[in-house]
mmCIF file of the N, C-alpha and C atoms, coordinates in Angstrom:
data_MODEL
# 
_entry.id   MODEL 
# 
loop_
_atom_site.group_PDB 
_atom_site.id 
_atom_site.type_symbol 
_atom_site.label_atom_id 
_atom_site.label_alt_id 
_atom_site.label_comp_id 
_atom_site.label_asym_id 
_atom_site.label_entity_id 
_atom_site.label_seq_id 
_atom_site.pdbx_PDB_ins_code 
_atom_site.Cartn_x 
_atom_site.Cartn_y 
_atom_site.Cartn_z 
_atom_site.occupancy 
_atom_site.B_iso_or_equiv 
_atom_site.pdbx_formal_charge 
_atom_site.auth_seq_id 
_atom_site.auth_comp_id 
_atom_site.auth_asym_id 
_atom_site.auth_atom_id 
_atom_site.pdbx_PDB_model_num 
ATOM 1   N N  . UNK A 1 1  ? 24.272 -0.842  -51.595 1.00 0.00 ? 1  UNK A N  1 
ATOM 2   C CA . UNK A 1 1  ? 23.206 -1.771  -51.283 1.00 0.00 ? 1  UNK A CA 1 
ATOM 3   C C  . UNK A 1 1  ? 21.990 -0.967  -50.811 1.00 0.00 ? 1  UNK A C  1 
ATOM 4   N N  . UNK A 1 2  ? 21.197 -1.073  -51.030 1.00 0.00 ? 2  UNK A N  1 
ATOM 5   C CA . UNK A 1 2  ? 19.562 -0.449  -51.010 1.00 0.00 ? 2  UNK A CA 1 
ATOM 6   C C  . UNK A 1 2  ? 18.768 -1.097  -49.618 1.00 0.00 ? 2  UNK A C  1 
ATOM 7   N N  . UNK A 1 3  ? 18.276 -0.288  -49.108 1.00 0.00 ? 3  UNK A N  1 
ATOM 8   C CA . UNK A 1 3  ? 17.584 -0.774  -47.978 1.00 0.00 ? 3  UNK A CA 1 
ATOM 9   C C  . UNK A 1 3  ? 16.586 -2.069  -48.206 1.00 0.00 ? 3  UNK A C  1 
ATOM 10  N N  . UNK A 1 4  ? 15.692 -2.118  -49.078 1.00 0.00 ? 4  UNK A N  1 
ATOM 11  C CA . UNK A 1 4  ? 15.245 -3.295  -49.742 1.00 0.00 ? 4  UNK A CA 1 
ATOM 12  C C  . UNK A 1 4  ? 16.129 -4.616  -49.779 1.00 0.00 ? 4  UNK A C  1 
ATOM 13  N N  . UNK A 1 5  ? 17.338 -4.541  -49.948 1.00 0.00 ? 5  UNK A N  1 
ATOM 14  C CA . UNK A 1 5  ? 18.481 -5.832  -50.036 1.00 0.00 ? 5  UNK A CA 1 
ATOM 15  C C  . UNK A 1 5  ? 18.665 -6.093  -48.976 1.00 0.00 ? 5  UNK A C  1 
ATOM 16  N N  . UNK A 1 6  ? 19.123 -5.011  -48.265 1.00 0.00 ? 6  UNK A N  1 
ATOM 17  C CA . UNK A 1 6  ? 19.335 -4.795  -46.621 1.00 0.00 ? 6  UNK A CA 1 
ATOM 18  C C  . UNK A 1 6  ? 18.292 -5.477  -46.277 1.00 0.00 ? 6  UNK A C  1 
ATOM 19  N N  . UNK A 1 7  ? 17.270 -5.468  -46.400 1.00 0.00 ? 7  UNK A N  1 
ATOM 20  C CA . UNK A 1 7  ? 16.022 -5.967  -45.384 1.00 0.00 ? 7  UNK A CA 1 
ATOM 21  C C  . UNK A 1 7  ? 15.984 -7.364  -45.665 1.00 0.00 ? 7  UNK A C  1 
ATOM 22  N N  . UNK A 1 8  ? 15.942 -7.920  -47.307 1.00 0.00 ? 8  UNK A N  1 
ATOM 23  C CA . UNK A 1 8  ? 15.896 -9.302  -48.041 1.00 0.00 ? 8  UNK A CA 1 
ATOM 24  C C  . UNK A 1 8  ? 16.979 -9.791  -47.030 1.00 0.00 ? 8  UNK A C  1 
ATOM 25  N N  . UNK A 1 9  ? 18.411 -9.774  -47.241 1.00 0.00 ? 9  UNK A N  1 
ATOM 26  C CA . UNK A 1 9  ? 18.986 -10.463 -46.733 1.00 0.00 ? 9  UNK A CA 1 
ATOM 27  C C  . UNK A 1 9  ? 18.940 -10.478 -44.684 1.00 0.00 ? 9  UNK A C  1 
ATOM 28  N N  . UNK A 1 10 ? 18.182 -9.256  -43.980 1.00 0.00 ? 10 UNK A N  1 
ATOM 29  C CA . UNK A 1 10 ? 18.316 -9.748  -42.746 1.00 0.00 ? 10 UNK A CA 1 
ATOM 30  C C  . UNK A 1 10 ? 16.893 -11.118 -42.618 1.00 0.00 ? 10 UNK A C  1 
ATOM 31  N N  . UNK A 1 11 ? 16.325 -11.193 -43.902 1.00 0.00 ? 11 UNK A N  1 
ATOM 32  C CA . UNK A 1 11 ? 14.898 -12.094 -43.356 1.00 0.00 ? 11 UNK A CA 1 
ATOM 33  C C  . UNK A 1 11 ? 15.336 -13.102 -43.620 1.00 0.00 ? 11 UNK A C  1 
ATOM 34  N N  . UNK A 1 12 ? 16.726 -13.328 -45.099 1.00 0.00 ? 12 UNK A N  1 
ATOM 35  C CA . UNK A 1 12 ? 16.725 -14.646 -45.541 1.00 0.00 ? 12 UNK A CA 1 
ATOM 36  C C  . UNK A 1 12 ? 18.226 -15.032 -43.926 1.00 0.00 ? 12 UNK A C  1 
ATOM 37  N N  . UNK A 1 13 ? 18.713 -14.221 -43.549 1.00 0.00 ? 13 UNK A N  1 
ATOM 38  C CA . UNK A 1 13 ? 19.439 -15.116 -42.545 1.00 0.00 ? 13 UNK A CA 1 
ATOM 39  C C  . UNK A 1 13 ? 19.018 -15.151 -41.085 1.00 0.00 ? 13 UNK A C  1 
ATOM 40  N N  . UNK A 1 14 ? 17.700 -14.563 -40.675 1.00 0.00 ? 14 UNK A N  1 
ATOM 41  C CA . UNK A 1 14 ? 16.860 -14.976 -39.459 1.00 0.00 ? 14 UNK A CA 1 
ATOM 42  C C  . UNK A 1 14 ? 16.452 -16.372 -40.255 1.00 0.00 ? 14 UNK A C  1 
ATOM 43  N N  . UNK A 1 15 ? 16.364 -16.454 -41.105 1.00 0.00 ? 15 UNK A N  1 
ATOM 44  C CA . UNK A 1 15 ? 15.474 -17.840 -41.225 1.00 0.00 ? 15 UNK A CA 1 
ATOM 45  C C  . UNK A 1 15 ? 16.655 -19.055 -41.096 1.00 0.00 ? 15 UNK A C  1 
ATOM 46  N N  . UNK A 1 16 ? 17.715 -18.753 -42.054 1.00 0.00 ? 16 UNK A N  1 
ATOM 47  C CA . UNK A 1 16 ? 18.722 -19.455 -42.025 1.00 0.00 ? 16 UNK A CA 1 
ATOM 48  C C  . UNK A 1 16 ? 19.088 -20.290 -40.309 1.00 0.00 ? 16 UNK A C  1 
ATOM 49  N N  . UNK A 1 17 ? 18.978 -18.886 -39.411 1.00 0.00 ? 17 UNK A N  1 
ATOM 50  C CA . UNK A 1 17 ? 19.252 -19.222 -37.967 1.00 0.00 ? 17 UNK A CA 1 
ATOM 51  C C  . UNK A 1 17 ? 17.874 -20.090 -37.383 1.00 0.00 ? 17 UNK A C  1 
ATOM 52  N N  . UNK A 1 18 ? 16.880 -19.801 -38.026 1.00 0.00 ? 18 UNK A N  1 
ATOM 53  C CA . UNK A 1 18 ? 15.795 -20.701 -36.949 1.00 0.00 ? 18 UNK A CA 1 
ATOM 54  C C  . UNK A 1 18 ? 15.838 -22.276 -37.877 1.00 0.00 ? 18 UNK A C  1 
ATOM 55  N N  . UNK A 1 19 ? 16.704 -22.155 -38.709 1.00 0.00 ? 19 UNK A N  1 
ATOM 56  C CA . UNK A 1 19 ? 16.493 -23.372 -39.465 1.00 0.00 ? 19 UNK A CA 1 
ATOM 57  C C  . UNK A 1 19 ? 17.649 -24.499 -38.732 1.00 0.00 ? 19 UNK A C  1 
ATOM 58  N N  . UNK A 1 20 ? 18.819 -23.708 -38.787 1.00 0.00 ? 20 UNK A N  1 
ATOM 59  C CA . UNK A 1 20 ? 20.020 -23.906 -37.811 1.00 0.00 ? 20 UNK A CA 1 
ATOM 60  C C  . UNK A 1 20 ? 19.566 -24.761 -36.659 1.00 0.00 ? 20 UNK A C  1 
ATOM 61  N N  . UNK A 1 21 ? 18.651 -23.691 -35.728 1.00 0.00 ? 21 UNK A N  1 
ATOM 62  C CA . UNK A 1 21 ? 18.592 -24.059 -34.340 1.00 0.00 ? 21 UNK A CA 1 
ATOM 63  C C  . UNK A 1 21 ? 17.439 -25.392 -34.605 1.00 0.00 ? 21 UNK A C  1 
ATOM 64  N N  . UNK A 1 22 ? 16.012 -25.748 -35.006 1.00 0.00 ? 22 UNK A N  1 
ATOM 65  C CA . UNK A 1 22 ? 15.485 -26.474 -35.282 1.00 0.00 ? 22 UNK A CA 1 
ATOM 66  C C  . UNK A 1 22 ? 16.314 -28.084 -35.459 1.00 0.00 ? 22 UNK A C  1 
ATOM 67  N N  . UNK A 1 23 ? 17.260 -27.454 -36.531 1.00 0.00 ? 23 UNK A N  1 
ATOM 68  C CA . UNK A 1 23 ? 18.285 -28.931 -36.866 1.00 0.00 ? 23 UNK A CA 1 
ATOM 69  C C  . UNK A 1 23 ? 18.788 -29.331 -35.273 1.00 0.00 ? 23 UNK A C  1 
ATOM 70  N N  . UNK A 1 24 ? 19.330 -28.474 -34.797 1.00 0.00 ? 24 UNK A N  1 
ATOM 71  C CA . UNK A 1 24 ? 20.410 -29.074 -33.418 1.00 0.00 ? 24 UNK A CA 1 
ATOM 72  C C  . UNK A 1 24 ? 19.180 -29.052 -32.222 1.00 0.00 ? 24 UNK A C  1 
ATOM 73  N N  . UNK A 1 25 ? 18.361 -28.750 -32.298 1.00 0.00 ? 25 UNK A N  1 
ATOM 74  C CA . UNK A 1 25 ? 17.323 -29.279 -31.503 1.00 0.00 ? 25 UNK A CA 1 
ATOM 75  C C  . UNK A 1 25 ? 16.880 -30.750 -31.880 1.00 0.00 ? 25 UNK A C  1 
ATOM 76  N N  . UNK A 1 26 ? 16.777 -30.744 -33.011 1.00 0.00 ? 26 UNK A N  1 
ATOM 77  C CA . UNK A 1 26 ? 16.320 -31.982 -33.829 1.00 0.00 ? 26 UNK A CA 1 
ATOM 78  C C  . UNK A 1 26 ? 17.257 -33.474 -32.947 1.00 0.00 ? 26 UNK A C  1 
ATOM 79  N N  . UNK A 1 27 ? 18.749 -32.971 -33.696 1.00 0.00 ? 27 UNK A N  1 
ATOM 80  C CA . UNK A 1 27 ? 19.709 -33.623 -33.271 1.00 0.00 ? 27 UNK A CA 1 
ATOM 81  C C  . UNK A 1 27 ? 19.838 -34.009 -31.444 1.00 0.00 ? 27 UNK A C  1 
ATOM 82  N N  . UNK A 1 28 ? 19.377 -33.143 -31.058 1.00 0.00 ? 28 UNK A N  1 
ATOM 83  C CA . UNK A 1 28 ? 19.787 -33.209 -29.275 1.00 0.00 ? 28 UNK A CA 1 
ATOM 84  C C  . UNK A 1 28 ? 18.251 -34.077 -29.076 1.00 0.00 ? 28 UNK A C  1 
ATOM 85  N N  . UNK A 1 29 ? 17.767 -34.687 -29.698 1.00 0.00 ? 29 UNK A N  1 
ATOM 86  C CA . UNK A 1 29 ? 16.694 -34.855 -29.494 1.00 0.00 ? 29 UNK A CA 1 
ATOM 87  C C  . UNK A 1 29 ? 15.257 -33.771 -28.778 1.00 0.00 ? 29 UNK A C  1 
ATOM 88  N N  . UNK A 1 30 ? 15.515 -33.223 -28.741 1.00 0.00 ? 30 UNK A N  1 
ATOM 89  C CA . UNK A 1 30 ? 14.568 -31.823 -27.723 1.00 0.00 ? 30 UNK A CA 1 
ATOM 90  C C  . UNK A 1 30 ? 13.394 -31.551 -28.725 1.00 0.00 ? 30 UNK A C  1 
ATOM 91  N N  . UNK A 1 31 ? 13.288 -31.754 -30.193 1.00 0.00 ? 31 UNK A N  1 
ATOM 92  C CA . UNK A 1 31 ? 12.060 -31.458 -30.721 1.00 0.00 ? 31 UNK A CA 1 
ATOM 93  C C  . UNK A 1 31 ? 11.925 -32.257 -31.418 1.00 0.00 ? 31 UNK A C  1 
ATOM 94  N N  . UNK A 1 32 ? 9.972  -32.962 -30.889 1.00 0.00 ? 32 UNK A N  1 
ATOM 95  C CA . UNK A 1 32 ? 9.388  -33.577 -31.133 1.00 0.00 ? 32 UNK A CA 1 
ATOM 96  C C  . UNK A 1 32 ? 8.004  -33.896 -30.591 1.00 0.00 ? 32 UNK A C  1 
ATOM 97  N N  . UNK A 1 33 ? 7.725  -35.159 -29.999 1.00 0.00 ? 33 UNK A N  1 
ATOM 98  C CA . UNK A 1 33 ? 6.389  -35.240 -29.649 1.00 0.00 ? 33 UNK A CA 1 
ATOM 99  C C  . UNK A 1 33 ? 6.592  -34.864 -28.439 1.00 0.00 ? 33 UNK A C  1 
ATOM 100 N N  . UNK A 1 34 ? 7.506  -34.529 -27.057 1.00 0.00 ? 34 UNK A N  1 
ATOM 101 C CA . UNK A 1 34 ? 7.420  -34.344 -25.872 1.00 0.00 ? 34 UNK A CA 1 
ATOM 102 C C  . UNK A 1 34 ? 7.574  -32.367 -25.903 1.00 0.00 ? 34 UNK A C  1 
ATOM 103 N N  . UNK A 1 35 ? 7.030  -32.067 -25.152 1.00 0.00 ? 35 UNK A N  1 
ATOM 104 C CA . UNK A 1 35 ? 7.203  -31.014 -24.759 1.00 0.00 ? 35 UNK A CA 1 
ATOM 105 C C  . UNK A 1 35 ? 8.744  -30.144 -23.929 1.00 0.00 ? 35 UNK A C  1 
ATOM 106 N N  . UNK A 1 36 ? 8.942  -29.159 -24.929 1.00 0.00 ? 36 UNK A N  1 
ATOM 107 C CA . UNK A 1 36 ? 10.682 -29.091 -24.481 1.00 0.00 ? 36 UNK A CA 1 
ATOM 108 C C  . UNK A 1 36 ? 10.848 -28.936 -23.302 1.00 0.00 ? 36 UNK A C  1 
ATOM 109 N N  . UNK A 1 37 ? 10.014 -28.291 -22.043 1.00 0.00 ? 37 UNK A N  1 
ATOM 110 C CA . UNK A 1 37 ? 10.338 -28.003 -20.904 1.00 0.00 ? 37 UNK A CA 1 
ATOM 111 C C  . UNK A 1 37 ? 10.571 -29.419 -19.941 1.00 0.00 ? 37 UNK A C  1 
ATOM 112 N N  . UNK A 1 38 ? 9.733  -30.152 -20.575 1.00 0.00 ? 38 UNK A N  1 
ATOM 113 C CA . UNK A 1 38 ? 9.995  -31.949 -19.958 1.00 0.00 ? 38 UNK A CA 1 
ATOM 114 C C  . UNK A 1 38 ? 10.916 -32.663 -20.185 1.00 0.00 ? 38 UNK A C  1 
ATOM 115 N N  . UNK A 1 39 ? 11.245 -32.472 -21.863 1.00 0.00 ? 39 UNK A N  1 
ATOM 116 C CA . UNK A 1 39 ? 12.228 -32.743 -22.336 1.00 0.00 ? 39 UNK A CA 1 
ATOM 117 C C  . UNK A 1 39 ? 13.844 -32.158 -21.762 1.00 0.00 ? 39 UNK A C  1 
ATOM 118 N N  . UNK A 1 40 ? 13.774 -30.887 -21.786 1.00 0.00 ? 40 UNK A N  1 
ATOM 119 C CA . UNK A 1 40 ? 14.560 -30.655 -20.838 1.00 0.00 ? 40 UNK A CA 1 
ATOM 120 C C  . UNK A 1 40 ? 15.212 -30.672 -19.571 1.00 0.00 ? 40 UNK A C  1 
ATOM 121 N N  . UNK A 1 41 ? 13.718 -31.022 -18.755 1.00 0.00 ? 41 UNK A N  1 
ATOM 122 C CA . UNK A 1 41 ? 13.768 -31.459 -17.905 1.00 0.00 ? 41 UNK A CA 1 
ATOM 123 C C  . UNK A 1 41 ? 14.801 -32.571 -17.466 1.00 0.00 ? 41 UNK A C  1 
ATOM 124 N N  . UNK A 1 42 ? 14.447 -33.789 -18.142 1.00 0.00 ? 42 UNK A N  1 
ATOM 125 C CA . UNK A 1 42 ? 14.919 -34.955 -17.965 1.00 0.00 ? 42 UNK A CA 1 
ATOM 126 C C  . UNK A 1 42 ? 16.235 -35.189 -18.291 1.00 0.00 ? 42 UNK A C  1 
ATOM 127 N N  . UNK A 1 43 ? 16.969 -34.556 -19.505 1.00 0.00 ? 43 UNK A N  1 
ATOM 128 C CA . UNK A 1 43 ? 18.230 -34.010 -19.336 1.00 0.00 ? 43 UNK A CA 1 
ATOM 129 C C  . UNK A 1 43 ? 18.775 -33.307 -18.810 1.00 0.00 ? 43 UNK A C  1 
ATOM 130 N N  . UNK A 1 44 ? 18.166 -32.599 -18.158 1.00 0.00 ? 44 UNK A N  1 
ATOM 131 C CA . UNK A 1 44 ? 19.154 -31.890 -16.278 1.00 0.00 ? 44 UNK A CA 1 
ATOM 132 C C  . UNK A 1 44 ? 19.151 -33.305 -15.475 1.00 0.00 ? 44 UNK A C  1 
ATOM 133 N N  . UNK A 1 45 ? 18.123 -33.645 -15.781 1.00 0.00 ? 45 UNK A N  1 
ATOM 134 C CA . UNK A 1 45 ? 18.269 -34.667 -14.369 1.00 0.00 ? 45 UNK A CA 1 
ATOM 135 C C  . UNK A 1 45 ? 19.459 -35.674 -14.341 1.00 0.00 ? 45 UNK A C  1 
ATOM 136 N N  . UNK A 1 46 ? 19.647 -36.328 -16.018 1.00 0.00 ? 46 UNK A N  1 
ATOM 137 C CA . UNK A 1 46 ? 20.507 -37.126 -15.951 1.00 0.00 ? 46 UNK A CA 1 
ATOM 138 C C  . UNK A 1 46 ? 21.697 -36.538 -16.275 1.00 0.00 ? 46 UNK A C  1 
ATOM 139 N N  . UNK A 1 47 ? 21.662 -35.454 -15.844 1.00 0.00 ? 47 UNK A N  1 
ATOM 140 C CA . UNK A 1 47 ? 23.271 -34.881 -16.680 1.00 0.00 ? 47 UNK A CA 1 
ATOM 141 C C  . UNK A 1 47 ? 24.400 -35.237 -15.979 1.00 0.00 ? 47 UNK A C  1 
ATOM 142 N N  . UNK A 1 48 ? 24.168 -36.000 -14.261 1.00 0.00 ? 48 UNK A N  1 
ATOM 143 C CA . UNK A 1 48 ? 24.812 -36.214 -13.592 1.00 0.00 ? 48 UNK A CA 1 
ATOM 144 C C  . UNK A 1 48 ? 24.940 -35.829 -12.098 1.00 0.00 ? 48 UNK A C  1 
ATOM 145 N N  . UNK A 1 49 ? 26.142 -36.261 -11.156 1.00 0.00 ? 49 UNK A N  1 
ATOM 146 C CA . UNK A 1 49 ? 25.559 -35.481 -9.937  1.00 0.00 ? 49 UNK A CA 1 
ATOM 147 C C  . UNK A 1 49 ? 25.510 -34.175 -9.480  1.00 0.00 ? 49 UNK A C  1 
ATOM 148 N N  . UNK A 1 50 ? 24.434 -34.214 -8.747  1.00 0.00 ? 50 UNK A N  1 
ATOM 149 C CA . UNK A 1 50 ? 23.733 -32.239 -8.668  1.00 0.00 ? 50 UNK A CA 1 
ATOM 150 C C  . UNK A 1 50 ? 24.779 -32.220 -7.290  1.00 0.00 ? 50 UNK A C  1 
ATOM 151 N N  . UNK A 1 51 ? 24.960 -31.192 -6.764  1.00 0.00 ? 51 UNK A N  1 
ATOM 152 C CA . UNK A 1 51 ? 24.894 -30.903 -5.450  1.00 0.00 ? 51 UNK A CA 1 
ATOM 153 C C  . UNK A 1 51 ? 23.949 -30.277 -4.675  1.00 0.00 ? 51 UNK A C  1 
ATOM 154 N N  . UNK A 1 52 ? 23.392 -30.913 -3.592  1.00 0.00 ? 52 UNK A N  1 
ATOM 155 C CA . UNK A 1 52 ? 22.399 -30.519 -3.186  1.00 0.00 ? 52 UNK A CA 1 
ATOM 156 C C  . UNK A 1 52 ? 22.850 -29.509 -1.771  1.00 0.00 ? 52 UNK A C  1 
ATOM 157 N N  . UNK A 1 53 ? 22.376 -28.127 -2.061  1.00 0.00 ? 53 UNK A N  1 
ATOM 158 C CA . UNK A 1 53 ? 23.080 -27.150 -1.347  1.00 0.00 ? 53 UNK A CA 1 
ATOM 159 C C  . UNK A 1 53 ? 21.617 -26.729 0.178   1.00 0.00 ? 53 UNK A C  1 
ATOM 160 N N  . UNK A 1 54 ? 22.178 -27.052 0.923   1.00 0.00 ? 54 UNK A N  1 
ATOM 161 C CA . UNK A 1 54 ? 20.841 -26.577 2.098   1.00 0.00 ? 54 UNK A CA 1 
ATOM 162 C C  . UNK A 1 54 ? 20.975 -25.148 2.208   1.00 0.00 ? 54 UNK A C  1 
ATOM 163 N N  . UNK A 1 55 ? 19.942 -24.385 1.894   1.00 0.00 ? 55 UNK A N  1 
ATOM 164 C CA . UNK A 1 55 ? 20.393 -22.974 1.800   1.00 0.00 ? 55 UNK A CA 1 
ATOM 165 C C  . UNK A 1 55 ? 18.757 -22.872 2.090   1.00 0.00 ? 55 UNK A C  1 
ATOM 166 N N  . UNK A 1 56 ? 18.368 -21.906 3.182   1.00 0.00 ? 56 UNK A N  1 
ATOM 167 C CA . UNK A 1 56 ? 17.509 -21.017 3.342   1.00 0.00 ? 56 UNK A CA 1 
ATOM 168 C C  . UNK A 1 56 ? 17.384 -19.592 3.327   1.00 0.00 ? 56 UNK A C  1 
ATOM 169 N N  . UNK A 1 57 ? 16.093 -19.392 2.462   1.00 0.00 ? 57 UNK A N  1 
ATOM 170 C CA . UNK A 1 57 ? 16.388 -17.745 2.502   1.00 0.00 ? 57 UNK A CA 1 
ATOM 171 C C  . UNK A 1 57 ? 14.965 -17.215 2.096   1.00 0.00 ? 57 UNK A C  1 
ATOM 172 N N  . UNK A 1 58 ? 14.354 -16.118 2.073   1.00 0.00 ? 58 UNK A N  1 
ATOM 173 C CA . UNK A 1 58 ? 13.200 -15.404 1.895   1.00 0.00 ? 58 UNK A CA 1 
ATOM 174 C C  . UNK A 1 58 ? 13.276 -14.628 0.625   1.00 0.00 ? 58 UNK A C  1 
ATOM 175 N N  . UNK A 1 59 ? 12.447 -14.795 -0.026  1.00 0.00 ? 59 UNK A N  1 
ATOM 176 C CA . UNK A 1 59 ? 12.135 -13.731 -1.223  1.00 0.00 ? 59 UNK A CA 1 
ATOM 177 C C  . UNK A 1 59 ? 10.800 -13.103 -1.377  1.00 0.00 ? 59 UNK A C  1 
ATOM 178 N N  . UNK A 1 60 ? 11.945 -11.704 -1.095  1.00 0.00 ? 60 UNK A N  1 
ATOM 179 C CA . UNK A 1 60 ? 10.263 -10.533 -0.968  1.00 0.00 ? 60 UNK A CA 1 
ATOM 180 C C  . UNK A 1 60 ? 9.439  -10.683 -2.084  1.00 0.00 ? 60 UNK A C  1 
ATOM 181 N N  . UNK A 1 61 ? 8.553  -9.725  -1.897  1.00 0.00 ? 61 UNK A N  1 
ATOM 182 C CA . UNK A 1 61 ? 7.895  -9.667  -3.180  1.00 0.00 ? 61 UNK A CA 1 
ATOM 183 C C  . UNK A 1 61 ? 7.977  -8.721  -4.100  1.00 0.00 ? 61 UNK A C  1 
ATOM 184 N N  . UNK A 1 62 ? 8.830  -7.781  -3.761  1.00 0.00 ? 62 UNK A N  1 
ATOM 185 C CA . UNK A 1 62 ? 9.743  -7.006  -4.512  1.00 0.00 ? 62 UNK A CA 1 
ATOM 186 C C  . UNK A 1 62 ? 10.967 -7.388  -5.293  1.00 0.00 ? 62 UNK A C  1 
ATOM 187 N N  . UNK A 1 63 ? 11.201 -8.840  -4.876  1.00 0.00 ? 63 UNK A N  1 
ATOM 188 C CA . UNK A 1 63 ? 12.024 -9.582  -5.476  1.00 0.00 ? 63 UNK A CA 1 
ATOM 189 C C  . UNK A 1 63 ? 13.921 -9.689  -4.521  1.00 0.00 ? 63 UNK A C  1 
ATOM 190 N N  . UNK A 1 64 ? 13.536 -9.013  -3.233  1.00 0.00 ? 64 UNK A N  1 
ATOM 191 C CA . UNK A 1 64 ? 14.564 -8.665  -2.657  1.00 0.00 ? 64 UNK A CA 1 
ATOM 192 C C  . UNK A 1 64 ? 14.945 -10.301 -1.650  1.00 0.00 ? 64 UNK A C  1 
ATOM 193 N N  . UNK A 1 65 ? 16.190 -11.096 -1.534  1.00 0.00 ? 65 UNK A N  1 
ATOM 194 C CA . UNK A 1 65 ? 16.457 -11.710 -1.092  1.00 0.00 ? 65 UNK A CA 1 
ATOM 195 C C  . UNK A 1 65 ? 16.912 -11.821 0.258   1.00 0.00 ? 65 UNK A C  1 
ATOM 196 N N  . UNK A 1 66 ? 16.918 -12.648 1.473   1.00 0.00 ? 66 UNK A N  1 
ATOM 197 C CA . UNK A 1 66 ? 17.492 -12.572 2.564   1.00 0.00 ? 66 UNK A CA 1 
ATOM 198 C C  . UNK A 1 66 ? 17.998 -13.926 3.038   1.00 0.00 ? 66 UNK A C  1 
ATOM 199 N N  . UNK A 1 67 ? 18.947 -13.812 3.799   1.00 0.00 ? 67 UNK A N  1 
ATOM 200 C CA . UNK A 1 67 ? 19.752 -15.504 3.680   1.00 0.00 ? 67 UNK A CA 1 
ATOM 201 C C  . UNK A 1 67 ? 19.390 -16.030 5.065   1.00 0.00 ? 67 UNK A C  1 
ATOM 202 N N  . UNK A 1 68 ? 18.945 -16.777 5.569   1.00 0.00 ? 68 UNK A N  1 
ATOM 203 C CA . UNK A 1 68 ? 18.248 -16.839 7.036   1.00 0.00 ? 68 UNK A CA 1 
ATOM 204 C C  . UNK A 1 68 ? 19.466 -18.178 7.375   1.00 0.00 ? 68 UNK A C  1 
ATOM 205 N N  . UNK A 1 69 ? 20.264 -17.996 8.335   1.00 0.00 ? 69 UNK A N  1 
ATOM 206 C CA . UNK A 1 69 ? 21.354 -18.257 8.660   1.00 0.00 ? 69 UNK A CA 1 
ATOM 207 C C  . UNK A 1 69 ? 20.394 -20.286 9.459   1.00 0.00 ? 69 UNK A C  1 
ATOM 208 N N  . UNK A 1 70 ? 21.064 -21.081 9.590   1.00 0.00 ? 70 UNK A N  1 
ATOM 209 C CA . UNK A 1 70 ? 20.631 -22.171 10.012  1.00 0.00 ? 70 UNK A CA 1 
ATOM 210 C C  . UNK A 1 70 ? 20.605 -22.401 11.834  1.00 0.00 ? 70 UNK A C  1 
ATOM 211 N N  . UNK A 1 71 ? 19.860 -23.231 12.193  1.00 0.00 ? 71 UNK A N  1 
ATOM 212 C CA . UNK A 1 71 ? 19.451 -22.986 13.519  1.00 0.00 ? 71 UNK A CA 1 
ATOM 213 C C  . UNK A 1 71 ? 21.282 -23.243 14.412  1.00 0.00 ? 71 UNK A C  1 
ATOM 214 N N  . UNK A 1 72 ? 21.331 -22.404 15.300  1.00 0.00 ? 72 UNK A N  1 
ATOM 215 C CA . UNK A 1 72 ? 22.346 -22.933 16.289  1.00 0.00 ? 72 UNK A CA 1 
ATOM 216 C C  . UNK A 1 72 ? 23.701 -22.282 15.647  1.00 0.00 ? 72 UNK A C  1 
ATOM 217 N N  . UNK A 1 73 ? 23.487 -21.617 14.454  1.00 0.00 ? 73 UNK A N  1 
ATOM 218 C CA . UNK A 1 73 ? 24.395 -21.025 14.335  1.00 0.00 ? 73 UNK A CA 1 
ATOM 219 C C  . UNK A 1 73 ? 24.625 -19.786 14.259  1.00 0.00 ? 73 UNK A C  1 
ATOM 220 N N  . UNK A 1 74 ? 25.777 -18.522 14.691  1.00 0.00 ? 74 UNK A N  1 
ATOM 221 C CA . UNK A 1 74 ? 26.102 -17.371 15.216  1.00 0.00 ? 74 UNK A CA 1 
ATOM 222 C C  . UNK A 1 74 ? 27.027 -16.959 14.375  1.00 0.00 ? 74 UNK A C  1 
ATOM 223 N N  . UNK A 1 75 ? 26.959 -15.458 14.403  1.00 0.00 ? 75 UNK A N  1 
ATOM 224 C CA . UNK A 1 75 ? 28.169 -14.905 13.894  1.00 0.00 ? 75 UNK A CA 1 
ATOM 225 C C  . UNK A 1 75 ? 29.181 -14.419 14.555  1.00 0.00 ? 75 UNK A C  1 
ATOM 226 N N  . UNK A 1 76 ? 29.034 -15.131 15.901  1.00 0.00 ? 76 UNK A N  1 
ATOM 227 C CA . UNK A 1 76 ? 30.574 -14.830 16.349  1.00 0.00 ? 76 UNK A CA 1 
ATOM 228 C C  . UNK A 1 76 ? 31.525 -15.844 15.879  1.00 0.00 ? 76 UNK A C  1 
ATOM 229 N N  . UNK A 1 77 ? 32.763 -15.038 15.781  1.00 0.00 ? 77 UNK A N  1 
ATOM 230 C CA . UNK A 1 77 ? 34.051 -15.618 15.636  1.00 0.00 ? 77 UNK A CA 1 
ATOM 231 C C  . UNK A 1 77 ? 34.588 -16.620 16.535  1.00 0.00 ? 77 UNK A C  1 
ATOM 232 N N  . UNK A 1 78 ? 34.895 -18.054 15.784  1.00 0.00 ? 78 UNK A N  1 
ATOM 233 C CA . UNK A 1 78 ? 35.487 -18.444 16.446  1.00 0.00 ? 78 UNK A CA 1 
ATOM 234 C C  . UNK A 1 78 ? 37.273 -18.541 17.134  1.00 0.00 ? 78 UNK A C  1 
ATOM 235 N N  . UNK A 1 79 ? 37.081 -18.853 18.224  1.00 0.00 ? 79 UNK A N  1 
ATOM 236 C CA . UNK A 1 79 ? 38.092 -18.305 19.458  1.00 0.00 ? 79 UNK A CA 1 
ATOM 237 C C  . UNK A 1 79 ? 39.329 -19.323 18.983  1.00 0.00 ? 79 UNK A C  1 
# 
């Protein structure tokens, strides 16, 4: 097989795949007149119940995380 074939067939099956994904977007409803990030949106929302986790914490701006523990509570062991 010749690099030329080689190349034909990686363009004709990238396309194959964006044709793929288009369809099951199609199908999931996600493409159309709404914008996918909204669209998406709104299917997280109803996907069911979230858990809503109380978690505080700081993010540098280096991207470094810190977990800031909740008021009244210690890390000693309890007795």
């Amino acid at each position: 097989m010749t690099a030329d074939m080689m190349r034909d067939q990686v363009r004709k099956l990238r396309d194959e795949l964006s044709i793929a994904r288009r369809l099951e977007w199609i199908r999931r409803g996600l493409y159309g007149s709404e914008k996918g990030a909204e669209k998406l949106q709104k299917g997280l929302a109803s996907a069911g119940p979230q858990t809503n986790y109380d978690l505080n914490v700081e993010v540098g701006s280096d991207g470094s995380v810190k977990v800031i523990p909740p008021l009244g509570a210690t890390n000693a062991p309890a007795h």
